[in-house]
Biopython code that builds the backbone (N, CA, C, O; Angstrom):
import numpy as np
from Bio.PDB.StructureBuilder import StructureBuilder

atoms = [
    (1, "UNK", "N", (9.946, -31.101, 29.592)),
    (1, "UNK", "CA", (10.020, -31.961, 30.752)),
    (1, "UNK", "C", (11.480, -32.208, 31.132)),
    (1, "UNK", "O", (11.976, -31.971, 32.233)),
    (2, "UNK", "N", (12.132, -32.746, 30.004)),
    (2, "UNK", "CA", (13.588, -32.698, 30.145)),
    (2, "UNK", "C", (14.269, -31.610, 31.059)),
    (2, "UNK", "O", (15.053, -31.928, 31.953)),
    (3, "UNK", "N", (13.917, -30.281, 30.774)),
    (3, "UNK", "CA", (14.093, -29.227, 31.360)),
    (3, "UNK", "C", (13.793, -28.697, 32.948)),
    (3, "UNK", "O", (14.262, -27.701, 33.500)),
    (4, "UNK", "N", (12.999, -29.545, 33.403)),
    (4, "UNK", "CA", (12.677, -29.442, 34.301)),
    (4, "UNK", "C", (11.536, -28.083, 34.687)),
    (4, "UNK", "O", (11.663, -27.230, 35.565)),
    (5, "UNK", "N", (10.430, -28.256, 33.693)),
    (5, "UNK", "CA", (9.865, -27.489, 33.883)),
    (5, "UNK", "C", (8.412, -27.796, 33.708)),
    (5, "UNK", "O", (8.521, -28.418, 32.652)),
    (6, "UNK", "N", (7.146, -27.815, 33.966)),
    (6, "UNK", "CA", (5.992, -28.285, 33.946)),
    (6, "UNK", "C", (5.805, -28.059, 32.514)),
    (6, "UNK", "O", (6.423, -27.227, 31.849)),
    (7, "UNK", "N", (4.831, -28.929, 32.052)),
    (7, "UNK", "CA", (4.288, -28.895, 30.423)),
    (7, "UNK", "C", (2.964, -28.999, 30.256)),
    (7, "UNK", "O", (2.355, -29.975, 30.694)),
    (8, "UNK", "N", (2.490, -28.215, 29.741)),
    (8, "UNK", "CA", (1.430, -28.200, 29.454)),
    (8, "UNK", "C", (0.539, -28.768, 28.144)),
    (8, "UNK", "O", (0.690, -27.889, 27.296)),
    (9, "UNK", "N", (-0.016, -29.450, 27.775)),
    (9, "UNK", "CA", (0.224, -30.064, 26.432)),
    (9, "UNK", "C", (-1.267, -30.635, 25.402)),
    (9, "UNK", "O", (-2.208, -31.092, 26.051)),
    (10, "UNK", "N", (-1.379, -30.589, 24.127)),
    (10, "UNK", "CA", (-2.295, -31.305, 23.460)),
    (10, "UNK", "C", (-2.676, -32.448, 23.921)),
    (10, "UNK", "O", (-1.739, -33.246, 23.938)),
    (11, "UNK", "N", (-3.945, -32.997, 24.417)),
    (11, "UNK", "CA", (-4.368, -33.991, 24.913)),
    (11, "UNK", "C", (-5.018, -34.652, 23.418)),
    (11, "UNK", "O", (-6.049, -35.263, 23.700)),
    (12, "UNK", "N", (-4.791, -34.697, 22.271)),
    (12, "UNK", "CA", (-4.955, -35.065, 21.229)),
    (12, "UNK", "C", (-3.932, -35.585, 20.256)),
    (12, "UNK", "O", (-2.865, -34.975, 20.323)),
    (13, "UNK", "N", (-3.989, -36.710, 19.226)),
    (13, "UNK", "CA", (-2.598, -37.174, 18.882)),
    (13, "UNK", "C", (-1.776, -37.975, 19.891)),
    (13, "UNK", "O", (-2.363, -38.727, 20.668)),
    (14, "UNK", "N", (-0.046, -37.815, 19.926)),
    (14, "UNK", "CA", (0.434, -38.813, 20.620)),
    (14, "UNK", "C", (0.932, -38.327, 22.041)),
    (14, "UNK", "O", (1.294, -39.013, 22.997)),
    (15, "UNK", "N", (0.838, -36.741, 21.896)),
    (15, "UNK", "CA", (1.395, -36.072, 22.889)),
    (15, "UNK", "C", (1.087, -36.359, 24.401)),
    (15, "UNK", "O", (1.823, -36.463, 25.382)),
    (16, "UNK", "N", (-0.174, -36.441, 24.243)),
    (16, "UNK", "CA", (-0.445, -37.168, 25.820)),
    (16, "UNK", "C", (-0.124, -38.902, 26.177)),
    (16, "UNK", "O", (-0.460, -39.385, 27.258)),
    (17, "UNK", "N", (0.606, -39.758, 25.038)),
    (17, "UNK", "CA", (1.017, -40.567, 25.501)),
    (17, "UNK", "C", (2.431, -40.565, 25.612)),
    (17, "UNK", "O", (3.067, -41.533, 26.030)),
    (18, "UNK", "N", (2.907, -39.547, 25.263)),
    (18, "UNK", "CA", (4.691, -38.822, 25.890)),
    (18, "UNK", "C", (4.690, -38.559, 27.112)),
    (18, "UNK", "O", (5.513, -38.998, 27.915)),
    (19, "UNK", "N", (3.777, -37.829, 27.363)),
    (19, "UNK", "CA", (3.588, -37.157, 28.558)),
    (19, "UNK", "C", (2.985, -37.892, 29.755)),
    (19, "UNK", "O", (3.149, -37.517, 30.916)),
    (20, "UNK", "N", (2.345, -38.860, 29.428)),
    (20, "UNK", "CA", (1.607, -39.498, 30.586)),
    (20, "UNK", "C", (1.382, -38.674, 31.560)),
    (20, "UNK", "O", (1.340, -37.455, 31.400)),
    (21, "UNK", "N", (1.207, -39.291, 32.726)),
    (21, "UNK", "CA", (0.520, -38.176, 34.026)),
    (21, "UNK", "C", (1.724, -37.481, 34.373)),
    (21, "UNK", "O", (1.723, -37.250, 35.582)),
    (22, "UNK", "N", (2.903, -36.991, 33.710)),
    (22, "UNK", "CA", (3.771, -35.885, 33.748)),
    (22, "UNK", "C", (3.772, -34.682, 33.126)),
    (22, "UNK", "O", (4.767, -34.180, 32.604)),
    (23, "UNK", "N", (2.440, -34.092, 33.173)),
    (23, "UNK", "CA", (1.901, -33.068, 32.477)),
    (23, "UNK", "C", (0.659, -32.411, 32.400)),
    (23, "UNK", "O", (-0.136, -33.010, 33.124)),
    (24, "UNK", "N", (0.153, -31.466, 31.856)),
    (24, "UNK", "CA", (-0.969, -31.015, 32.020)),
    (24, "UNK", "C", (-1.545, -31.088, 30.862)),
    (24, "UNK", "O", (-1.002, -30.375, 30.018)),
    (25, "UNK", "N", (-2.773, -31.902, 30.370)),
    (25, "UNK", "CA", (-3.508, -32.520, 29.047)),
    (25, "UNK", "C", (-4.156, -30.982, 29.541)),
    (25, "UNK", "O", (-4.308, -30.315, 30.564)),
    (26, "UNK", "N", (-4.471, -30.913, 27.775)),
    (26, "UNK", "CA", (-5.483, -29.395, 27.514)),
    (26, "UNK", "C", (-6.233, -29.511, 26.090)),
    (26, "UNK", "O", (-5.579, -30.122, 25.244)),
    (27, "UNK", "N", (-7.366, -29.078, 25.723)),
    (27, "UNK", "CA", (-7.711, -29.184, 24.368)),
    (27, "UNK", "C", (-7.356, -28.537, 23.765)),
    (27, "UNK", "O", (-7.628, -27.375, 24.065)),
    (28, "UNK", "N", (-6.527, -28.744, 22.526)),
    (28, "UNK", "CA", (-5.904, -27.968, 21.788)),
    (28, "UNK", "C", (-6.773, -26.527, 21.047)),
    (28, "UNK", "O", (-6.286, -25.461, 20.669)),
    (29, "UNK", "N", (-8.579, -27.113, 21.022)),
    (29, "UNK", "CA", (-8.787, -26.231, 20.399)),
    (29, "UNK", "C", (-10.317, -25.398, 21.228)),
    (29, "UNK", "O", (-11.462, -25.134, 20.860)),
    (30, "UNK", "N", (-9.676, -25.254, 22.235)),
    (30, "UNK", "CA", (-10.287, -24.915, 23.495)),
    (30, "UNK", "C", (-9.494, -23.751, 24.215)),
    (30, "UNK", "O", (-8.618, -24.217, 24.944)),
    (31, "UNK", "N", (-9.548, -22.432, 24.217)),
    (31, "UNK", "CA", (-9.304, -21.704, 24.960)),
    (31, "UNK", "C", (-8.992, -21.936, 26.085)),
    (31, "UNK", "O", (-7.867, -22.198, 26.512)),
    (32, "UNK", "N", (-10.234, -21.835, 26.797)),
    (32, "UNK", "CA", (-10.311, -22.525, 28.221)),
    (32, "UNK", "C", (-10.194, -23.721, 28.878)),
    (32, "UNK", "O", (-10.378, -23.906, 30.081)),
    (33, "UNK", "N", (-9.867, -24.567, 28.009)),
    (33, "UNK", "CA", (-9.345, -25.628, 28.743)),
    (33, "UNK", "C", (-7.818, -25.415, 28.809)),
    (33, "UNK", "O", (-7.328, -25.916, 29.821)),
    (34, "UNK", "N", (-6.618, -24.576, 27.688)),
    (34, "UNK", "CA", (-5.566, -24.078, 28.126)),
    (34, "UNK", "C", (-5.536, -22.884, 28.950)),
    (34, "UNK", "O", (-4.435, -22.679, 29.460)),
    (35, "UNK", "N", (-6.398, -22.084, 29.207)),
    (35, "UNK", "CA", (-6.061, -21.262, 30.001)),
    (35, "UNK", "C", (-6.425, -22.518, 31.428)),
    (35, "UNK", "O", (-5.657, -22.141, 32.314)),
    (36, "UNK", "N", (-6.768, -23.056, 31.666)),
    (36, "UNK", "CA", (-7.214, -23.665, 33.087)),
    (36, "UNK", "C", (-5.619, -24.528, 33.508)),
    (36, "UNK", "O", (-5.019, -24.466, 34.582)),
    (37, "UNK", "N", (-5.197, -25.381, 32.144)),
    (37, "UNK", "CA", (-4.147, -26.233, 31.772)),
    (37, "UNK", "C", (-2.809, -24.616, 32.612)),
    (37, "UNK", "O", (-2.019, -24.843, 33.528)),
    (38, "UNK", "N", (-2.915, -23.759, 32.196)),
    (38, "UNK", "CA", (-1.946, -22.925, 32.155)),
    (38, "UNK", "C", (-1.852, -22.160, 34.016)),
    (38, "UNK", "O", (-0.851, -21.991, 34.713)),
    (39, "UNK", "N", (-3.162, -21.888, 34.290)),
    (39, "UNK", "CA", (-3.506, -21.958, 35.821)),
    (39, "UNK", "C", (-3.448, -22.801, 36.728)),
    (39, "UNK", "O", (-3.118, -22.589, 37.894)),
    (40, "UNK", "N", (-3.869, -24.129, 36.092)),
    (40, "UNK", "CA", (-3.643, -25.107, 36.643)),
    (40, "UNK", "C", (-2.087, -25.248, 37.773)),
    (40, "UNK", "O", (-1.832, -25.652, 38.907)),
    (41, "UNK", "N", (-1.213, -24.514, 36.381)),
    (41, "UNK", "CA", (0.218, -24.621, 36.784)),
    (41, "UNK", "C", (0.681, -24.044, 37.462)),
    (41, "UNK", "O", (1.362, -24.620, 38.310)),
    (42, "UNK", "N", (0.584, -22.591, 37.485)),
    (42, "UNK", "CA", (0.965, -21.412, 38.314)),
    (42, "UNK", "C", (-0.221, -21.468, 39.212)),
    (42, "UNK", "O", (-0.762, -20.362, 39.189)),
    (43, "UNK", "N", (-0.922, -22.391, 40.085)),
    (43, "UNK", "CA", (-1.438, -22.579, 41.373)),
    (43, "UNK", "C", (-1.433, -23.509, 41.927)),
    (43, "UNK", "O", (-2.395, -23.931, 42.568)),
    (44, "UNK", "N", (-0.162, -24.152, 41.797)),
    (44, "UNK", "CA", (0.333, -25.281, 42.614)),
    (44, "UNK", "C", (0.951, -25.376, 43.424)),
    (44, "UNK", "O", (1.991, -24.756, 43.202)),
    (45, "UNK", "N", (0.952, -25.991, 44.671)),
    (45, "UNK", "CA", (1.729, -25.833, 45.469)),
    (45, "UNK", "C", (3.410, -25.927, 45.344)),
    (45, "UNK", "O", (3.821, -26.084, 44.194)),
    (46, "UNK", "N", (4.327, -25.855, 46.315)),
    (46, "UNK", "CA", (5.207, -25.935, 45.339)),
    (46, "UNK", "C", (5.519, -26.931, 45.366)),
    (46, "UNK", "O", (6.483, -27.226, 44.659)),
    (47, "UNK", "N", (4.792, -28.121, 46.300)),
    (47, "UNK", "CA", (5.260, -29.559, 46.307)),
    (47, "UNK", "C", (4.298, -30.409, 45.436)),
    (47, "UNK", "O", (4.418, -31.630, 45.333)),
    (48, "UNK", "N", (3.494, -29.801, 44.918)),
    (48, "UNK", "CA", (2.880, -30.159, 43.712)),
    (48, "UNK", "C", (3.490, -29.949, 42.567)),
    (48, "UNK", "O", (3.521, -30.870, 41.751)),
    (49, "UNK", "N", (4.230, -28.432, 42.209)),
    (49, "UNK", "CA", (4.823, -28.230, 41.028)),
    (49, "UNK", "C", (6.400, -28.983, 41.040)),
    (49, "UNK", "O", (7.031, -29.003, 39.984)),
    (50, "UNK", "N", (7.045, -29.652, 42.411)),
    (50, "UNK", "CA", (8.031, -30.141, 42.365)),
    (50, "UNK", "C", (7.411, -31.768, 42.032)),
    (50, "UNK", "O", (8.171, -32.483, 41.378)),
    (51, "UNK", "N", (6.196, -32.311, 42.418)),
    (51, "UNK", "CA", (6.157, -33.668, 41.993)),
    (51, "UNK", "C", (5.655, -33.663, 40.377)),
    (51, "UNK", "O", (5.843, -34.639, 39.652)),
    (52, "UNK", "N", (5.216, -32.845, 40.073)),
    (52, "UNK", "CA", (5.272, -32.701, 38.619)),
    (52, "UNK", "C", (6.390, -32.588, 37.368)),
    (52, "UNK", "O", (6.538, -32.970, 36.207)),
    (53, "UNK", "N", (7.082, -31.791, 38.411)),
    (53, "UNK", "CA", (8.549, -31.993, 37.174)),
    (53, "UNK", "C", (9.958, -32.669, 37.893)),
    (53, "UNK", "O", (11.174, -32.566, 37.734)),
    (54, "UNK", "N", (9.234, -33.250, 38.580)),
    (54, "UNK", "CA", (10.242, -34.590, 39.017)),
    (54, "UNK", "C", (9.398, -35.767, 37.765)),
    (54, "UNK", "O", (10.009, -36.215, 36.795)),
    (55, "UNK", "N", (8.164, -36.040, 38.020)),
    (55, "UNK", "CA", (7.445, -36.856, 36.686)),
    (55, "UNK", "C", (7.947, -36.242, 35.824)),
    (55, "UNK", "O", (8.499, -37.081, 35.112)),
    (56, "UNK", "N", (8.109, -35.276, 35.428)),
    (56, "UNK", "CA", (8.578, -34.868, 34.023)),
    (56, "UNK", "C", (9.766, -35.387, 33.638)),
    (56, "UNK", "O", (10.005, -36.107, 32.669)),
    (57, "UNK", "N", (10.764, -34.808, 34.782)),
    (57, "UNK", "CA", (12.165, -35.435, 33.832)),
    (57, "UNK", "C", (12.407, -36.812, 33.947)),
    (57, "UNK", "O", (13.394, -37.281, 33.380)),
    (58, "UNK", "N", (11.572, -37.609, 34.667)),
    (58, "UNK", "CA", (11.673, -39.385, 35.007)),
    (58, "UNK", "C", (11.124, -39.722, 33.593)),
    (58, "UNK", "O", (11.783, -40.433, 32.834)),
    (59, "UNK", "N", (9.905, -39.206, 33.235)),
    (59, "UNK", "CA", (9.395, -39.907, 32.103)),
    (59, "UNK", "C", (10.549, -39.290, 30.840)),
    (59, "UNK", "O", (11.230, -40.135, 30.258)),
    (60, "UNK", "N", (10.672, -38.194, 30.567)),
    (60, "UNK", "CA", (11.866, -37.303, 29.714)),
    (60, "UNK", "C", (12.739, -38.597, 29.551)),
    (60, "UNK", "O", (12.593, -39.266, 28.528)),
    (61, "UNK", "N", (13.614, -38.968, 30.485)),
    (61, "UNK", "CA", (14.595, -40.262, 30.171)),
    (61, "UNK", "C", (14.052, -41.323, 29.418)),
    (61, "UNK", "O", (14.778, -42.078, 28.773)),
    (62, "UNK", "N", (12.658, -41.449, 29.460)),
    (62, "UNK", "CA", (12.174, -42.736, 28.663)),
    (62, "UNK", "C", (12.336, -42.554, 26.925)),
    (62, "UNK", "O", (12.194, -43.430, 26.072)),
    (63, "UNK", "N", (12.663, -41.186, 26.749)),
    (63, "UNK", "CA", (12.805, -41.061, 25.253)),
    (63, "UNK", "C", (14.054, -40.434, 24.911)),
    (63, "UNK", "O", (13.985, -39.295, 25.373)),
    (64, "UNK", "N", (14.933, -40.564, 24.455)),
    (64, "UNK", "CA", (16.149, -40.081, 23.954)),
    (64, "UNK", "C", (16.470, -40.507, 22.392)),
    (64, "UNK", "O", (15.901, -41.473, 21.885)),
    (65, "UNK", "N", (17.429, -39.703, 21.674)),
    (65, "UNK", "CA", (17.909, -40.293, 20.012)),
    (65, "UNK", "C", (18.458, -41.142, 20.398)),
    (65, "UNK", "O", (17.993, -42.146, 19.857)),
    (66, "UNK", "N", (19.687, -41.542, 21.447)),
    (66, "UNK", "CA", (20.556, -42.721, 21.861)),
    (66, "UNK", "C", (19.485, -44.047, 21.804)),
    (66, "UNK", "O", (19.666, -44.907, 20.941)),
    (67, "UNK", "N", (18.232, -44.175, 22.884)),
    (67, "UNK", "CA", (17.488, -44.723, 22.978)),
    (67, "UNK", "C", (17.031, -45.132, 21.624)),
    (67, "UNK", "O", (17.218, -46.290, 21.251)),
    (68, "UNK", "N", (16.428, -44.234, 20.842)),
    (68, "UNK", "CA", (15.710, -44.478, 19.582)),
    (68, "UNK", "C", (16.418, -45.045, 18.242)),
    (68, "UNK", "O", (15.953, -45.876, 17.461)),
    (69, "UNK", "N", (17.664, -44.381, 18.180)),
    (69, "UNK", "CA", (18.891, -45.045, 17.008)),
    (69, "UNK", "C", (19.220, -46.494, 17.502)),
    (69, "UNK", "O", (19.335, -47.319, 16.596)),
    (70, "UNK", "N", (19.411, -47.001, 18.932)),
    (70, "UNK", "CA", (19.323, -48.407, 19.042)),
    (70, "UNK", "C", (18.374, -49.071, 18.935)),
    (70, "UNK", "O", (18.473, -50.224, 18.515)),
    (71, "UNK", "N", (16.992, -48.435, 19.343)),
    (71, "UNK", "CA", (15.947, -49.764, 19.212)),
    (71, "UNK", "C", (15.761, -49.628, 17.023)),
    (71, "UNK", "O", (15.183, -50.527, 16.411)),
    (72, "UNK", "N", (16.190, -48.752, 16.501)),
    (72, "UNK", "CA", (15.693, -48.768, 15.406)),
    (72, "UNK", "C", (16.892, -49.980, 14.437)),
    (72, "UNK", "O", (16.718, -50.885, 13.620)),
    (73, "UNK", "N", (17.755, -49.522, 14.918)),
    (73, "UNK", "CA", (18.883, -50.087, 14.721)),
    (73, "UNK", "C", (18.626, -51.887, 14.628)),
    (73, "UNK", "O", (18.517, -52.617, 13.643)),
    (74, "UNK", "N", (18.591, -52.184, 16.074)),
    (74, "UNK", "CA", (17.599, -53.799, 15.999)),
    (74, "UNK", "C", (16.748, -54.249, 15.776)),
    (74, "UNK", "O", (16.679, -55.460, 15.986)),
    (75, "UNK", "N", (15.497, -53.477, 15.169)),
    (75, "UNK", "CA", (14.930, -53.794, 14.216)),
    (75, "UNK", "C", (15.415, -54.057, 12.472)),
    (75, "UNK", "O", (15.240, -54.899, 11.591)),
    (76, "UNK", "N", (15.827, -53.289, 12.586)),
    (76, "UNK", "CA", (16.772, -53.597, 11.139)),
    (76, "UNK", "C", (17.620, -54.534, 10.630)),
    (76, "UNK", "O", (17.769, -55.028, 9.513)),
    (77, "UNK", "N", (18.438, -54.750, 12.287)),
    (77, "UNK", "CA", (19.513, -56.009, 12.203)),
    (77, "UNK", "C", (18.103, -56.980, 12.370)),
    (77, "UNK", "O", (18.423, -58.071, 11.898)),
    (78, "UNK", "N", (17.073, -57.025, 12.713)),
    (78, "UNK", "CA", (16.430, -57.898, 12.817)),
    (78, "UNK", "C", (15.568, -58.566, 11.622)),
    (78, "UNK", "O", (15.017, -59.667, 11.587)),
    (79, "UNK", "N", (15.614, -57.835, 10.935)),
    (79, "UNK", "CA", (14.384, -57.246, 9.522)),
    (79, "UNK", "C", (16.037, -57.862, 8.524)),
    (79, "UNK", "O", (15.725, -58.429, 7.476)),
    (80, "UNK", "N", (17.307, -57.797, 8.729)),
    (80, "UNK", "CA", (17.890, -58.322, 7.609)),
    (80, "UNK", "C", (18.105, -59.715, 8.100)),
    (80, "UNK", "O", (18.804, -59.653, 9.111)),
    (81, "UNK", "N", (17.974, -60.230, 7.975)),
    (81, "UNK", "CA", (18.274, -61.741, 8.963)),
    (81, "UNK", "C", (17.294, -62.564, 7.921)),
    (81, "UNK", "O", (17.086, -63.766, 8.089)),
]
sb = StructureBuilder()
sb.init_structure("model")
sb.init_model(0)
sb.init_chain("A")
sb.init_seg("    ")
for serial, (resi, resn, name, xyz) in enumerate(atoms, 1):
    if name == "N":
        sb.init_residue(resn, " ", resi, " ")
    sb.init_atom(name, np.array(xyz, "f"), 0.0, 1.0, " ", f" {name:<3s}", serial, name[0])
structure = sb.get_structure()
């Protein structure tokens, strides 16, 4: 997503709550629901495949190590207190 490129992804586990509606949920253990996930993509318009990985890299910013080493960080300063 970061990349700016559509994702296609496990709708099982946490992956579809990374992804939120910036992505294409597929059953991991479903053929055809990734091949559809994978068509899905390459038959989009292109102002469909541009509002998709515009969602992509908007949500992408919501997770970073910068992001994650600080919130972990204040928990800790919080947890020694």
């Amino acid at each position: 997503m970061a990349s700016g490129v559509p994702v296609v992804v496990s709708n099982v586990a946490s992956l579809s709550e990374v992804v939120g509606k910036a992505g294409i949920l597929v059953d991991p253990y479903n053929t055809n629901s990734i091949e559809g996930g994978i068509r899905k993509v390459l038959s989009m318009t292109q102002a469909q495949y541009n509002t998709l990985v515009e969602a992509g890299i908007k949500q992408a910013r919501k997770f970073s190590w910068e992001k994650t080493a600080r919130e972990t960080l204040q928990i800790l300063e919080k947890a020694a207190k």
